[in-house]
N, CA, C and O atoms as CSV, one atom per row, in Angstrom:
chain,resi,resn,atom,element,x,y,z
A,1,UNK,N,N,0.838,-1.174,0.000
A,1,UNK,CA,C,0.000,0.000,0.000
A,1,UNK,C,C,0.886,1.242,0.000
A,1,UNK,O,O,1.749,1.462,0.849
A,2,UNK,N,N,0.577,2.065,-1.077
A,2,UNK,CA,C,1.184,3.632,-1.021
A,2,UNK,C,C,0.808,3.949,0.734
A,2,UNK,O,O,-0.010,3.359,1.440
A,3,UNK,N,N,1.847,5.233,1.140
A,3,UNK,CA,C,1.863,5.727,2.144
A,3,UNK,C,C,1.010,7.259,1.635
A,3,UNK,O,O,1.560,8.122,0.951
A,4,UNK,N,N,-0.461,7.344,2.154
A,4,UNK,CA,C,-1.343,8.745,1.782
A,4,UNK,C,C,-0.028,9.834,2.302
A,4,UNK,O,O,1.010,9.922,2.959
A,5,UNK,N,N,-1.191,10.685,1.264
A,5,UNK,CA,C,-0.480,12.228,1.709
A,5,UNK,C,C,-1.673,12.623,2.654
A,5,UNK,O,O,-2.713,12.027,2.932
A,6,UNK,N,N,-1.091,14.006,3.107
A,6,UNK,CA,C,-1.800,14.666,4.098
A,6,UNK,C,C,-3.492,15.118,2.782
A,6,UNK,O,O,-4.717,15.190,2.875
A,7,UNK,N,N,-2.670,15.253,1.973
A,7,UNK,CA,C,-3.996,15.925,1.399
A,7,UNK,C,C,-4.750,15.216,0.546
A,7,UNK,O,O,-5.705,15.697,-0.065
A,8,UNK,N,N,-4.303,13.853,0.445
A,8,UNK,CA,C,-5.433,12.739,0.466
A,8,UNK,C,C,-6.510,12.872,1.494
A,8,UNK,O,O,-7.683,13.230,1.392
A,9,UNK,N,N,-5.764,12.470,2.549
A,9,UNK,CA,C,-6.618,12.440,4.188
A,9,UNK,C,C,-7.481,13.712,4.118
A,9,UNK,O,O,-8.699,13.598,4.258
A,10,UNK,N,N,-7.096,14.544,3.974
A,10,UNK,CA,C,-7.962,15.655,4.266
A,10,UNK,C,C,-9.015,16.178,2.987
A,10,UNK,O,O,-9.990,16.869,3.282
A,11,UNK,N,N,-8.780,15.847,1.742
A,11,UNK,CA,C,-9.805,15.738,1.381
A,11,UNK,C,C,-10.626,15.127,0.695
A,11,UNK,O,O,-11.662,15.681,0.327
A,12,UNK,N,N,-10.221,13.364,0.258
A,12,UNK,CA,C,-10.959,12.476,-0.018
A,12,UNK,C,C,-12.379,12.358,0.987
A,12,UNK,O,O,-12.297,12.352,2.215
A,13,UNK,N,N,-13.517,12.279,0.332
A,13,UNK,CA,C,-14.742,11.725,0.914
A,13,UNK,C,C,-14.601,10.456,1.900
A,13,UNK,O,O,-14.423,9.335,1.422
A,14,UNK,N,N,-14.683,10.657,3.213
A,14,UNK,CA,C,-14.729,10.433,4.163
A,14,UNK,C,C,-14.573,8.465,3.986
A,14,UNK,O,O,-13.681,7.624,4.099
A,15,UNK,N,N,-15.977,8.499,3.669
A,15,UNK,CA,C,-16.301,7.013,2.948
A,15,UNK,C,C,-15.170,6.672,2.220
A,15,UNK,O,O,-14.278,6.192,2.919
A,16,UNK,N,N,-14.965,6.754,1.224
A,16,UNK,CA,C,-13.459,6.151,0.487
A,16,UNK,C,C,-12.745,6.220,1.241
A,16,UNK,O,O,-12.634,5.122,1.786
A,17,UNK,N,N,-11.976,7.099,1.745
A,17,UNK,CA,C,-10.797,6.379,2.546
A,17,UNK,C,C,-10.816,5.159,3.735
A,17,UNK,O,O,-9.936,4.372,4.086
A,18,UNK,N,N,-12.522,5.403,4.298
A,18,UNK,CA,C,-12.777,4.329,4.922
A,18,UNK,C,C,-12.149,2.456,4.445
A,18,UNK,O,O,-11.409,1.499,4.670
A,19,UNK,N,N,-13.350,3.165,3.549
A,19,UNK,CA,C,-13.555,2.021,2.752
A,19,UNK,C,C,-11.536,1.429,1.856
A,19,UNK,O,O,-11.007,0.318,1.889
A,20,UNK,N,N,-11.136,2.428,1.366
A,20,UNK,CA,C,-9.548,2.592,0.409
A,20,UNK,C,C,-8.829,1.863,1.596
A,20,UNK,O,O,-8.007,1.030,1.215
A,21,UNK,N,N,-9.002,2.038,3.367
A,21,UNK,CA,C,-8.124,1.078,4.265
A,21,UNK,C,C,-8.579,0.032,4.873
A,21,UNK,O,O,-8.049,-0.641,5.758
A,22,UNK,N,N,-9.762,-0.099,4.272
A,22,UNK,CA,C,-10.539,-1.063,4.948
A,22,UNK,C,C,-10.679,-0.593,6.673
A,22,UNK,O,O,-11.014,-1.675,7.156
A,23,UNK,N,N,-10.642,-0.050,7.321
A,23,UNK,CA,C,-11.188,0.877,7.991
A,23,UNK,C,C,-12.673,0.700,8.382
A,23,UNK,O,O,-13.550,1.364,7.829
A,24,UNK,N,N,-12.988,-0.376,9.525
A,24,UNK,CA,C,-14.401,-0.745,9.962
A,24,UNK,C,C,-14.859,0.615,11.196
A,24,UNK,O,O,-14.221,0.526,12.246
A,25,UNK,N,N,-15.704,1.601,11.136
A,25,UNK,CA,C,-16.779,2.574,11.804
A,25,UNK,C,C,-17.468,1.747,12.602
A,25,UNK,O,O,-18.387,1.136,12.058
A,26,UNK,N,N,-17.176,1.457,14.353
A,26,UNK,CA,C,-17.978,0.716,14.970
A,26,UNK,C,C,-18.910,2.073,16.069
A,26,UNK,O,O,-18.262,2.386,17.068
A,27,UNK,N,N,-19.849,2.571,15.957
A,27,UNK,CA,C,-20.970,3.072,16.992
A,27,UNK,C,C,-20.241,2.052,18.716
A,27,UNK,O,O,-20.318,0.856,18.996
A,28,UNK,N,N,-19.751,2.958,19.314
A,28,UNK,CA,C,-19.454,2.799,21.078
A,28,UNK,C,C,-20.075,3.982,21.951
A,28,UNK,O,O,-19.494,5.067,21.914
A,29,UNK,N,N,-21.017,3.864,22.597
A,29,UNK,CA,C,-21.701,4.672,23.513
A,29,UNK,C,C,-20.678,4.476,24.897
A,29,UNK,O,O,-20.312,3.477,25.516
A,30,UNK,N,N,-20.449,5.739,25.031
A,30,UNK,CA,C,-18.911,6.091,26.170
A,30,UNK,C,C,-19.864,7.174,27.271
A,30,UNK,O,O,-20.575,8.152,27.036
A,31,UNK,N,N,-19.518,6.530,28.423
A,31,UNK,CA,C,-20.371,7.533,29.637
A,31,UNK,C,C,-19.152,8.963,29.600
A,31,UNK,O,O,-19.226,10.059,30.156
A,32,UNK,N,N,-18.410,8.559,28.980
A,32,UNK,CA,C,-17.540,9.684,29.332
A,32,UNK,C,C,-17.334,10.853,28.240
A,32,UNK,O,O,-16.616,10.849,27.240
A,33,UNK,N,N,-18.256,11.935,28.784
A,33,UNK,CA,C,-18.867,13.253,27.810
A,33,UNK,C,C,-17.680,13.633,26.950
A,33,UNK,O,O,-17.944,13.799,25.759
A,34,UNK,N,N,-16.204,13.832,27.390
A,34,UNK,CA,C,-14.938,13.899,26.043
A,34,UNK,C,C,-15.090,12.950,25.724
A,34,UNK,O,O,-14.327,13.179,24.786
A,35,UNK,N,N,-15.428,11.752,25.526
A,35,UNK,CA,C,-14.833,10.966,24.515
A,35,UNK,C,C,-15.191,11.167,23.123
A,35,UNK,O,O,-16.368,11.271,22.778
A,36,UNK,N,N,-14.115,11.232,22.223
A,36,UNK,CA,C,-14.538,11.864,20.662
A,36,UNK,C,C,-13.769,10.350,19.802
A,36,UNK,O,O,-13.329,10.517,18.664
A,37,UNK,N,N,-13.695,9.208,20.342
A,37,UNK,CA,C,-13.469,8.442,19.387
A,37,UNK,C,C,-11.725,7.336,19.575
A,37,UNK,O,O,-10.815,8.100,19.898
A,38,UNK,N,N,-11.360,6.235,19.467
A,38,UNK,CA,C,-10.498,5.536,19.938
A,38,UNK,C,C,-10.457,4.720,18.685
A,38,UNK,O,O,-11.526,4.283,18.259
A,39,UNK,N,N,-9.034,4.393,17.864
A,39,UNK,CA,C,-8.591,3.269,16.819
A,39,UNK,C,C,-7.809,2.485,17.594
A,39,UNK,O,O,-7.077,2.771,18.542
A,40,UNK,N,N,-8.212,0.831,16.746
A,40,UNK,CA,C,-7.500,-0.103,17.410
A,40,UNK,C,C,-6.945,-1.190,16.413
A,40,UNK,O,O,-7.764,-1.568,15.575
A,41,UNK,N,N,-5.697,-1.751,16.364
A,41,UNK,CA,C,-5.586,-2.560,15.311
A,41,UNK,C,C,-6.330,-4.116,16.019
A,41,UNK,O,O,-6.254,-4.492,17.189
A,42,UNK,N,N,-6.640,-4.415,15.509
A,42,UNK,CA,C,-7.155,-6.020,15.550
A,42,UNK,C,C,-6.422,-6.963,15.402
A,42,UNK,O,O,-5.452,-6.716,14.685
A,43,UNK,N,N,-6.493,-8.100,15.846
A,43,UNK,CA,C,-5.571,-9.120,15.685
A,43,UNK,C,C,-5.239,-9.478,14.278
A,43,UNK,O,O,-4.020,-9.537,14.116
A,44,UNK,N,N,-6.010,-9.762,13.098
A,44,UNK,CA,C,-5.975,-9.567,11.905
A,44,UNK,C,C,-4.916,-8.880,11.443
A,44,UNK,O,O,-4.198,-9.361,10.566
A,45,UNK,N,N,-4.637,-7.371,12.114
A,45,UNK,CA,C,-3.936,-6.298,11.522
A,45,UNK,C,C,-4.710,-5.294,11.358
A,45,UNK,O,O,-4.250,-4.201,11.688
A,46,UNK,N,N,-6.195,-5.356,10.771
A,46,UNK,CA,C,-6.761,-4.275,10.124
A,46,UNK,C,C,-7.221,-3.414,11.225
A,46,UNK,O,O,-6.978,-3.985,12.288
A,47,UNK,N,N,-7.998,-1.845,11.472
A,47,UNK,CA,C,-8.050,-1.360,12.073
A,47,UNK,C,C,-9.656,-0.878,12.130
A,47,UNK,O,O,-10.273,-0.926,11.065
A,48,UNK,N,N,-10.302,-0.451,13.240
A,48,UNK,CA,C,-11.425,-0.442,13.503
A,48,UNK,C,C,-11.866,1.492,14.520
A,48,UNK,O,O,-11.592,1.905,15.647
A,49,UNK,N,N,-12.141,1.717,14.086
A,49,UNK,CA,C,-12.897,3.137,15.086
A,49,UNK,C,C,-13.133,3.079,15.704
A,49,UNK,O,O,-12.960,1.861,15.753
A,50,UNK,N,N,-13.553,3.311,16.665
A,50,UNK,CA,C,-14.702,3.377,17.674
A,50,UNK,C,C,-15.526,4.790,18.244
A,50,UNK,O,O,-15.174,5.213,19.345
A,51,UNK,N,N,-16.310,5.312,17.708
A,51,UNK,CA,C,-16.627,6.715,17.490
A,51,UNK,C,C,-17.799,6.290,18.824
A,51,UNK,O,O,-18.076,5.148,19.188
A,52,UNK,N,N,-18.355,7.603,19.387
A,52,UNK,CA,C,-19.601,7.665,20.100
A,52,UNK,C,C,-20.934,7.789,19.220
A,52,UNK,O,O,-20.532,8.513,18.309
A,53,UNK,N,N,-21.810,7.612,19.042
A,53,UNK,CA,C,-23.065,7.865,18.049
A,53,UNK,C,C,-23.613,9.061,18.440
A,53,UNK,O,O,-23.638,9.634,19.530
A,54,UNK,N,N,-24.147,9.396,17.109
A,54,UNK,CA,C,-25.170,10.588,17.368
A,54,UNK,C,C,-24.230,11.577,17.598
A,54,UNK,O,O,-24.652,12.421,18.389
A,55,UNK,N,N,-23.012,11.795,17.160
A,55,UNK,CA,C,-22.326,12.802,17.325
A,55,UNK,C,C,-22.285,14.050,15.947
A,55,UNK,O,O,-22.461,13.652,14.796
A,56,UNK,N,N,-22.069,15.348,16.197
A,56,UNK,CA,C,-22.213,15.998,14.967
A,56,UNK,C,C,-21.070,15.185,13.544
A,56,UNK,O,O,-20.095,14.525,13.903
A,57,UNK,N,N,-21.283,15.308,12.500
A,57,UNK,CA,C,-21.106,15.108,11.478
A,57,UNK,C,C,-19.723,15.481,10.934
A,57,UNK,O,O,-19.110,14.814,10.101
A,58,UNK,N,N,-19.186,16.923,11.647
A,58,UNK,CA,C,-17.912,17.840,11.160
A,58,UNK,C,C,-17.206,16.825,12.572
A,58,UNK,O,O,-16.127,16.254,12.413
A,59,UNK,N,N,-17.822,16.744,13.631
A,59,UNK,CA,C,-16.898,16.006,14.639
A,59,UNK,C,C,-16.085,14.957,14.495
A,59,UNK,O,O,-14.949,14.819,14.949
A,60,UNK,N,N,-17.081,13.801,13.466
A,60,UNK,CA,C,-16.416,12.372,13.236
A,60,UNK,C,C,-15.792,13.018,12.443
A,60,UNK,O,O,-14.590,12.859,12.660
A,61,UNK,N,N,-16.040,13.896,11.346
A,61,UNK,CA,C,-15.155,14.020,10.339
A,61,UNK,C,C,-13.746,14.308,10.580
A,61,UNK,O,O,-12.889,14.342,9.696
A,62,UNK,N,N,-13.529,14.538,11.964
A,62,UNK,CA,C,-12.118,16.219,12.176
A,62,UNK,C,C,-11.454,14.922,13.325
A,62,UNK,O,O,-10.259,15.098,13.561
A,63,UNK,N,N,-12.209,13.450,14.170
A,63,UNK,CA,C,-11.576,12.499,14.365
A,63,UNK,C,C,-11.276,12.023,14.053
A,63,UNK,O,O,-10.146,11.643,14.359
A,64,UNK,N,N,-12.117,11.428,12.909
A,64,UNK,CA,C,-11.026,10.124,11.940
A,64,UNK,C,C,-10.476,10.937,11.271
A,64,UNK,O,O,-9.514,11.286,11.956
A,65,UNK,N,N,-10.466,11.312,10.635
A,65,UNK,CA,C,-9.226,12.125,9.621
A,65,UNK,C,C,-8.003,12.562,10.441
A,65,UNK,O,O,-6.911,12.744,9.901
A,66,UNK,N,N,-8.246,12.758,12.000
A,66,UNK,CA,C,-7.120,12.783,12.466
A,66,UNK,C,C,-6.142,11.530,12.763
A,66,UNK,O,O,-4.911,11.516,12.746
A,67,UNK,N,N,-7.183,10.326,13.082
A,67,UNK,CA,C,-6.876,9.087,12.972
A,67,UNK,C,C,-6.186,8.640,12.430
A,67,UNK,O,O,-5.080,8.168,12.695
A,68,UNK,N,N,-6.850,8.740,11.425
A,68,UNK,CA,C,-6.171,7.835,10.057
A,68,UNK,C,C,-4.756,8.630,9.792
A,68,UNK,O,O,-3.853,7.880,9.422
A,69,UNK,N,N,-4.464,9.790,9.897
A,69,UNK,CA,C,-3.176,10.539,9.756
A,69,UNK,C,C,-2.492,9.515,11.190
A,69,UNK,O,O,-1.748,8.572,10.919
A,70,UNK,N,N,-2.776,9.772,12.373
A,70,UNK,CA,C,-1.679,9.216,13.648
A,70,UNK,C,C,-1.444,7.187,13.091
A,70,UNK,O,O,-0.391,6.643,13.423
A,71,UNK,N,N,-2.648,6.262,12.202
A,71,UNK,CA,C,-2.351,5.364,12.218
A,71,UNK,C,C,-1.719,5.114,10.948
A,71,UNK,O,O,-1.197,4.028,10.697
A,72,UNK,N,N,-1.744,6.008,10.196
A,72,UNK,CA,C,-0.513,5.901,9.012
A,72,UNK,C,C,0.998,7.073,8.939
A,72,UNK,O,O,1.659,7.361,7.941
A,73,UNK,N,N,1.178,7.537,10.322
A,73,UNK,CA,C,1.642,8.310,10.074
A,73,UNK,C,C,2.014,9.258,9.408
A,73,UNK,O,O,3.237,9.377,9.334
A,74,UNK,N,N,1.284,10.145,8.774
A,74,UNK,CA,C,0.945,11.132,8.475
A,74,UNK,C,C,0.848,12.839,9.120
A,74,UNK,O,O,-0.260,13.351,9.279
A,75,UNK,N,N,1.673,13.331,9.333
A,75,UNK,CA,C,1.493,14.700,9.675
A,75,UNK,C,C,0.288,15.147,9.494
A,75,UNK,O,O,0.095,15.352,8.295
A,76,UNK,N,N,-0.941,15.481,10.385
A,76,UNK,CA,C,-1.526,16.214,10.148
A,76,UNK,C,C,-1.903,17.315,10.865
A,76,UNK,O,O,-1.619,17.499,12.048
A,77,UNK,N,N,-2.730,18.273,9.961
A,77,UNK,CA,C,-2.716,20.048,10.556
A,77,UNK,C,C,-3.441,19.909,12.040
A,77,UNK,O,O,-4.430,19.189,12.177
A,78,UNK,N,N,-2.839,20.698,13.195
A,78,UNK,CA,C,-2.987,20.495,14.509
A,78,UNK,C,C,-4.621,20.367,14.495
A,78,UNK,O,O,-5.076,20.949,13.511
A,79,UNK,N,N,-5.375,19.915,15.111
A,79,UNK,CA,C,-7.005,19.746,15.219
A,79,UNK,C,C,-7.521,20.775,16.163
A,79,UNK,O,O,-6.686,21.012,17.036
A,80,UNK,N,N,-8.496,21.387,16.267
A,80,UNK,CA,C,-9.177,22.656,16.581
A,80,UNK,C,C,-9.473,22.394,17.958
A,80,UNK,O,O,-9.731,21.219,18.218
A,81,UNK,N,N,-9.498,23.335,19.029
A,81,UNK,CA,C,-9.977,23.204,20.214
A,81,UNK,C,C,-11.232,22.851,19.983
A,81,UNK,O,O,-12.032,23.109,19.084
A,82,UNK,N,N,-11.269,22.186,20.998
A,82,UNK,CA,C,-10.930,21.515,22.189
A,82,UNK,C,C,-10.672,20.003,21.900
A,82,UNK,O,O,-10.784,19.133,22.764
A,83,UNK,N,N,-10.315,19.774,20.601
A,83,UNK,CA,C,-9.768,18.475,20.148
A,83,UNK,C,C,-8.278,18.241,20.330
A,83,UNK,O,O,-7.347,18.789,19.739
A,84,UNK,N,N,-8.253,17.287,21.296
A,84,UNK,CA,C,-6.641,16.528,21.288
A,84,UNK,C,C,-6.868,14.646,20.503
A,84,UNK,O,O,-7.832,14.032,20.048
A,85,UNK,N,N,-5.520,14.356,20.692
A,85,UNK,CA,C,-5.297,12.944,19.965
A,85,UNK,C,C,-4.577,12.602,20.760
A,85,UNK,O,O,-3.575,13.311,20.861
A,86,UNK,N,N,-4.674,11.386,21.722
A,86,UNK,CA,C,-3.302,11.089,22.078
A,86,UNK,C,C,-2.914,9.378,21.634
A,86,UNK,O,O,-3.691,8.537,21.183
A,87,UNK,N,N,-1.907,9.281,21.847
A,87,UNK,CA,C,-1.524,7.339,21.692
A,87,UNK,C,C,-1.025,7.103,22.723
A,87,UNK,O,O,-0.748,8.009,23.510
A,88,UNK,N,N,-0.809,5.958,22.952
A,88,UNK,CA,C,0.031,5.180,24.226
A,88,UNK,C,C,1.177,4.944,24.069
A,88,UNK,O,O,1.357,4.249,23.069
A,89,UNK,N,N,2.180,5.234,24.667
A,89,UNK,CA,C,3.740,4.661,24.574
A,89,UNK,C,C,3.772,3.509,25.267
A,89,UNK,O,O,2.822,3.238,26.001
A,90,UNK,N,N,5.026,2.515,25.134
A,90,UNK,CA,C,5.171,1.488,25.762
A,90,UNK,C,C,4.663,1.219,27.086
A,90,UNK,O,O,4.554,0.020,27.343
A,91,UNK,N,N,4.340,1.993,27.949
A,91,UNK,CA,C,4.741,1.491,29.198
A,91,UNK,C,C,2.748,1.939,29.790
A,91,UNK,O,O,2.136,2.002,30.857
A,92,UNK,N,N,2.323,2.215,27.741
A,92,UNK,CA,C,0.637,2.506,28.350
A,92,UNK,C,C,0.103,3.609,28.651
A,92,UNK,O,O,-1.090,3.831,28.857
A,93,UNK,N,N,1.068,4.394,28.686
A,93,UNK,CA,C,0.541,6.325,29.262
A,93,UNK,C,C,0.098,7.044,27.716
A,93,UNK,O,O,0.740,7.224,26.681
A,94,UNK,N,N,-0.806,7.237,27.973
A,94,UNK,CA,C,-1.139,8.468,26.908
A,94,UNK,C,C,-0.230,9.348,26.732
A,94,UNK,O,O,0.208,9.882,27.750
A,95,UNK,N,N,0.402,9.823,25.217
A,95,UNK,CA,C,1.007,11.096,25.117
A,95,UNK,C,C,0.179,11.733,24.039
A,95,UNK,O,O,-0.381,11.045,23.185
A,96,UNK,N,N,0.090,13.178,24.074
A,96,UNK,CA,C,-0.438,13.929,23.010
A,96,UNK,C,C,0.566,14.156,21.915
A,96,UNK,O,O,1.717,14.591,21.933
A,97,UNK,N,N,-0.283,13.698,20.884
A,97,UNK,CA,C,0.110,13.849,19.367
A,97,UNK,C,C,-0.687,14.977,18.563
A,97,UNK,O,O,-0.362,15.302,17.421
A,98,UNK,N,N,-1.495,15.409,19.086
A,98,UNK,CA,C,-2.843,16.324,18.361
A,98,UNK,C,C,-3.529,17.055,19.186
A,98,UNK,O,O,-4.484,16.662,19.856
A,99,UNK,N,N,-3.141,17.973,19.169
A,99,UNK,CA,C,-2.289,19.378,18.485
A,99,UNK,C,C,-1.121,18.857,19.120
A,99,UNK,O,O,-1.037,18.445,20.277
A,100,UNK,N,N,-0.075,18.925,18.101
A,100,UNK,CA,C,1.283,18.785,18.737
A,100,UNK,C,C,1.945,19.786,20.067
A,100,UNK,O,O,1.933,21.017,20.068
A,101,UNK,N,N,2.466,18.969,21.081
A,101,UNK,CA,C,3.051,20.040,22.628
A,101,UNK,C,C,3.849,20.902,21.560
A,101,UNK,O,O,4.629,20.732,20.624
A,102,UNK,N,N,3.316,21.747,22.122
A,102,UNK,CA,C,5.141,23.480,22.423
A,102,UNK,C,C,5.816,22.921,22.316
A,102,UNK,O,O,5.830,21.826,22.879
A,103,UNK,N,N,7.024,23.449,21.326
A,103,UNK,CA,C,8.117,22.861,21.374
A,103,UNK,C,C,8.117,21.860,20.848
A,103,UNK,O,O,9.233,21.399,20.608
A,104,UNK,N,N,7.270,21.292,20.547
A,104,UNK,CA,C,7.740,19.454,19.502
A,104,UNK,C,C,7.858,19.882,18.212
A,104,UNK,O,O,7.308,20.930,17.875
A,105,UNK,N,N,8.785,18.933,17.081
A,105,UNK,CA,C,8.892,19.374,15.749
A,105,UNK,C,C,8.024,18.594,15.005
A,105,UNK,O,O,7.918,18.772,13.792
């Protein structure tokens, strides 16, 4: 598989790129009012969403697209307050990737 550009991600129709990574959209109802959405690879390899439902439309859009940039590594443009991204490092701690910290290159 080619490695996307940023400006694939950002402006291919949502659906295709879904669909272009095989990329399964699973509906997870989260008691916890931030939650804006969690990717996970599967044992398979392939990777799966997990969005909250019933959320606005520009929201999923401005998560996965950030997604899909942190799980293909991809640079993408910092995400708008009050949106962060973070991943887990080895040892399991969340670090923020989105909006990149002060000071990171």
């Amino acid at each position: 598989m080619q490695q996307p550009t940023v400006d694939h991600l950002m402006d291919a129709p949502l659906g295709d790129l879904l669909a272009e990574f095989g990329i399964e959209v699973i509906d997870y109802p989260s008691p916890e009012r931030d939650f804006t959405g969690a990717a996970a690879i599967r044992g398979d390899g392939s990777l799966a969403f997990y969005l909250p439902p019933n959320r606005p439309t520009a929201e999923r859009e401005i998560v996965v697209r950030s997604m899909l940039g942190q799980s293909f590594a991809v640079e993408m443009p910092d995400l708008p307050d009050p949106y962060q991204l973070s991943a887990f490092d080895t040892d399991g701690n969340p670090v923020l990737v989105n909006p990149r910290p002060v000071g990171a290159a």
